[in-house]
N, C-alpha and C positions, 0 to 999 in steps of 0.2 A: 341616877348618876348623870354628869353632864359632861359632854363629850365636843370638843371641837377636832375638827379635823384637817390636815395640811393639805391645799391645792395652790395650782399655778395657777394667777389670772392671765388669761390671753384677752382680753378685750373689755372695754369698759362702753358704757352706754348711759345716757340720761342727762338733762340740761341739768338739773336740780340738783345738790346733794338728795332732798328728799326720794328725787326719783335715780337717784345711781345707781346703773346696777354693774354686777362683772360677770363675763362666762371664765367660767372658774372649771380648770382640769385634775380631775383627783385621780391620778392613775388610767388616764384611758377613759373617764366617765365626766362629762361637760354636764354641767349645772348652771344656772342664772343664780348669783345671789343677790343678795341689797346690800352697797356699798359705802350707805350714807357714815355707817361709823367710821371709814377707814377713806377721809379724802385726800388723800396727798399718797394712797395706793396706785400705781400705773404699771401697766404688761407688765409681765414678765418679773413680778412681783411675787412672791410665793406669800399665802395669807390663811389663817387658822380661822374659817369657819363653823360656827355653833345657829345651828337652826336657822338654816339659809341668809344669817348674816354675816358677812365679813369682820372680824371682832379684832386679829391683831397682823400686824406684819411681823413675818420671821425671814431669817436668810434662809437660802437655800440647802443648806447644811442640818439648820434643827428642821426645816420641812421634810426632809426623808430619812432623818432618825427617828421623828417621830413616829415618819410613814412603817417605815421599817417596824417600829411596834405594835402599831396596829396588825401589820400584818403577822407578828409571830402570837399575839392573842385570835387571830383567824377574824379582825374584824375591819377587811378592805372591800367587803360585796356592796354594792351598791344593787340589791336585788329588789 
């Protein structure tokens, strides 16, 4: 099963689309992803990562509905 997940980017880094990346906050947990699919993404952008890419922009609204389901299937650990 493929699973993407709702975070807020706080910062972006990279000259290149190839080399963009975002630090991306998923509940309290900062990740680096690759940004290249999503370039017209900027802070404070909420964005649905699948395997350390950045794949779609959502608003903020479907980002913690989503969030919120993940967490009542018990699956927000970042362990």
């Amino acid at each position: 099963m493929c699973l993407a997940v709702p975070g807020e980017l706080l910062s972006l880094s990279g000259k290149t689309p190839e080399t963009r990346t975002g630090e991306i906050d998923f509940g309290g947990v900062r990740r680096s992803v690759n940004m290249a699919y999503l370039p017209d993404a900027n802070p404070g952008d909420h964005v649905m990562v699948h395997v350390g890419f950045g794949i779609a922009v959502v608003d903020e609204a479907e980002a913690q509905r989503l969030w919120d389901l993940l967490e009542e299937i018990g699956e927000t650990g970042f362990d």
